[in-house]
N, C-alpha and C positions, 0 to 999 in steps of 0.2 A: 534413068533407064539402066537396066543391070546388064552390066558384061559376062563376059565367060567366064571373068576370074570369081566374078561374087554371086554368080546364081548357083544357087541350094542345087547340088550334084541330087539329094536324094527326094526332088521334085517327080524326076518321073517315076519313079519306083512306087511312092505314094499313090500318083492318080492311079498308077496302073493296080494296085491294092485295092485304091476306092472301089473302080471300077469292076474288080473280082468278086468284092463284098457285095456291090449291088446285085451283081448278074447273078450269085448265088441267092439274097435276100428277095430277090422277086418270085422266084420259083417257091418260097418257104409262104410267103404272105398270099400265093395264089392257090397253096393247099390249106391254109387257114381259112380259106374264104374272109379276109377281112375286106369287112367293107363299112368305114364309119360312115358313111354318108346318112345312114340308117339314123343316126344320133341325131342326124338333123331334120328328119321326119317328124312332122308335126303329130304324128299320135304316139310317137318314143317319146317328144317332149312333153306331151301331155302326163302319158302315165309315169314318165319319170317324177314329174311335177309333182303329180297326186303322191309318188309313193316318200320323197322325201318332207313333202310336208304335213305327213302324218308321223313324221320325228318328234312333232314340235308340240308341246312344251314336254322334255323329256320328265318319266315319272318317276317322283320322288317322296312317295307317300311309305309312312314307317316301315308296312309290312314287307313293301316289295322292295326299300333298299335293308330290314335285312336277308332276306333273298337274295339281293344281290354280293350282301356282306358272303353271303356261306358259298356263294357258286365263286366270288373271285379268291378266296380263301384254299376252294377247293382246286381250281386251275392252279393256283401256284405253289400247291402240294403235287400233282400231277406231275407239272413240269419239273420241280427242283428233286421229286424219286426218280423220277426218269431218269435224267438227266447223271443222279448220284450212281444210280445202276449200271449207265455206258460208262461212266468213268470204271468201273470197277474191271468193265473188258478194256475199256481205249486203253489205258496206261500202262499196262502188261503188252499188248498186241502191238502198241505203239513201237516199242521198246523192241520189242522181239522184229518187227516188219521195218524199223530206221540200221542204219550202218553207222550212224555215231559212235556205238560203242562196239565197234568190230574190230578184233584183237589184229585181222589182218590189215584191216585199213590203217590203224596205227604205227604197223610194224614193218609192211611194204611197199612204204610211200603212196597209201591212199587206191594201190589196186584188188579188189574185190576178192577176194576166195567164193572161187565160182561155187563149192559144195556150201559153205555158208547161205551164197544167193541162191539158191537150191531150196536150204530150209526155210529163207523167208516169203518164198513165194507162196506156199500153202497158208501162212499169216496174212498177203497182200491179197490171195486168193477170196479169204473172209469177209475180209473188212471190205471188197466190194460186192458180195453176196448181200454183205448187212445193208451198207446202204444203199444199192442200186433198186431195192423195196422200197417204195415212198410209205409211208408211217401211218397213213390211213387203210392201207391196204392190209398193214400188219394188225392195225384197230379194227380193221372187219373180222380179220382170222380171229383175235382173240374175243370178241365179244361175243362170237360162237363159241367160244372156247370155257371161256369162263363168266360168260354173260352181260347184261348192261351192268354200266359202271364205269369207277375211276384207273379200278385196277388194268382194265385192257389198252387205258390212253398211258399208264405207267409201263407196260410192258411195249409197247408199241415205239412209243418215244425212247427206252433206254438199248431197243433192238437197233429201229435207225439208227439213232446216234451215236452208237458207240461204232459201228461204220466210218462216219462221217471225222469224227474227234479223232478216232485213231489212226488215219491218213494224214489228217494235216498237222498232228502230235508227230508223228516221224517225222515228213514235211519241216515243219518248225525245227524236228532235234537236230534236223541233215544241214540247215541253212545258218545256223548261228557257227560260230568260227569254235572248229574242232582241235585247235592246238594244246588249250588246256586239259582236254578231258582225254586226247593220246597220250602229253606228257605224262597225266597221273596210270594210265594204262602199263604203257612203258617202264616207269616206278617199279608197278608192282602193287599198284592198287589195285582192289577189287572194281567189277563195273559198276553196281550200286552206287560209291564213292565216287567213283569217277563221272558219275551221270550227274550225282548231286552238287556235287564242287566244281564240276567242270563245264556241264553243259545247261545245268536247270537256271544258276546263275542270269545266265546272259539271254537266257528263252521265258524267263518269267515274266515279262511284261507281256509280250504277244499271247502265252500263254493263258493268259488270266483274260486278254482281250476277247480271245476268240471264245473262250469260253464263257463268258458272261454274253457274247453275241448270241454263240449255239443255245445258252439258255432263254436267252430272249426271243430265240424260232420255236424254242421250245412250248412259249406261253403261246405263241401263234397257234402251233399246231395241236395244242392241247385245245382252244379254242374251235377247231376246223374238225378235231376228231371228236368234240362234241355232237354234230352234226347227225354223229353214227351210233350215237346211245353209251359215247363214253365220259358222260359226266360235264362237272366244270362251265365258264358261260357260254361254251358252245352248244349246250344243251337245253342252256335256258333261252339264248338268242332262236334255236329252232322253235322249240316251242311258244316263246313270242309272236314270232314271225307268221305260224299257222293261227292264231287267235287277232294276224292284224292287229295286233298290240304295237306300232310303231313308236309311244311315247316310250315301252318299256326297253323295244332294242335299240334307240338311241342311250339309253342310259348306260347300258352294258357295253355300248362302244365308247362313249367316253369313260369308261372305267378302263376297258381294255387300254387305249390312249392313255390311261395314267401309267398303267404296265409297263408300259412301253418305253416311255419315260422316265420311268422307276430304275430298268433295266439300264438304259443306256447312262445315269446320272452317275451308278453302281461301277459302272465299266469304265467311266471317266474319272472317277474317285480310287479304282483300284490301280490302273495305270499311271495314279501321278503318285501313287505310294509306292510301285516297283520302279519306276522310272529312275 
């Protein structure tokens, strides 16, 4: 039995959290209307039945995997323009919206020059304009814009996520240890130099993680903004899907699944080489 000396002081604090989190997560699950019990309705489980075993035996006849050669080809052109686009804003905006390389933080012991924080809030202002827009939403605009196709899931995905990448690129430059890259400030080095030799060093490895992640939501989402006439196997799975062709969109998800895996083998290979 536990004494006063050895029971966990921070016991009650915890339940008393549990108990916050539920009282708050029951109110969320009762505007969801969740109610699985519906799963266990015998005519859920019927039609679920029928619809996943019209998966089977996924198709694999010449013409439709190359078909599927040119739409998974096309998805990961999609994502990897996308993607090369947001970096083109993230890594400037990054830069501009982090205090890593702030002349005052080097030189006043780490306290803000309030007119600096001034000028980067109109930067932090953007990048959540950019991404508080979920990327189908941006794929609707532009497929009005510029019609069906690959081009509205490239514009779409590089709008997101140059949002998304350039919050947690500052993010990233704020948390790795800043004495290197003040000393070189302090010097009399330029910030360029000092970003490079001082802070990109020791954020390369998270850096390379998170961005082989962001591209790998990116092959998601180029998938999901197919849905909406912008190319790639999200377009081919749609129109599967309306011809009850289930052999053909099992095929495209286990292709997707290779993607997927492709990406994260990528991210595991690139982290042991910055490591």
């Amino acid at each position: 039995m536990l004494n006063r000396d050895t029971r966990d002081p921070a016991a009650l604090p915890r339940l008393l959290l549990t108990l916050l989190a539920l009282a708050l997560l029951w109110p969320g699950i009762q505007l969801s209307e969740l109610d699985l019990a519906v799963l266990l309705q015998a005519d859920s489980q019927n039609e679920m039945g029928r619809f996943v075993a019209a998966f089977w035996p996924p198709t694999h006849d010449a013409d439709f995997l190359q078909l599927l050669l040119d739409a998974t080809l096309q998805t990961l052109a999609i994502a990897t323009a996308g993607m090369a686009l947001a970096l083109l804003l993230a890594i400037p905006a990054s830069l501009l919206a982090s205090r890593a390389l702030s002349l005052s933080a080097a030189s006043r012991g780490g306290r803000p020059n309030p007119l600096a924080q001034l000028l980067r809030w109109p930067v932090r202002g953007l990048l959540i304009f950019l991404r508080s827009v979920p990327e189908i939403v941006w794929a609707l605009l532009f497929v009005r814009a510029v019609g069906l196709g690959p081009t509205a899931g490239v514009l779409a995905i590089a709008i997101t996520y140059s949002g998304m990448l350039g919050k947690v690129y500052a993010e990233i430059f704020e948390s790795v240890d800043q004495r290197p890259a003040h000393a070189l400030l302090q010097a009399g080095s330029g910030r360029l130099a000092a970003f490079v030799y001082g802070i990109l060093p020791n954020a390369a490895a998270e850096l390379t993680s998170y961005t082989v992640y962001r591209w790998e939501c990116a092959i998601r989402a180029s998938v999901v903004m197919g849905f909406v006439g912008a190319g790639g196997l999200g377009q081919q799975i749609d129109l599967s899907m309306r011809m009850f062709a289930g052999g053909e969109v099992a095929s495209m998800l286990l292709t997707f699944l290779l993607l997927v895996l492709l990406a994260d083998q990528l991210s595991r290979v690139l982290r042991g080489r910055l490591a």
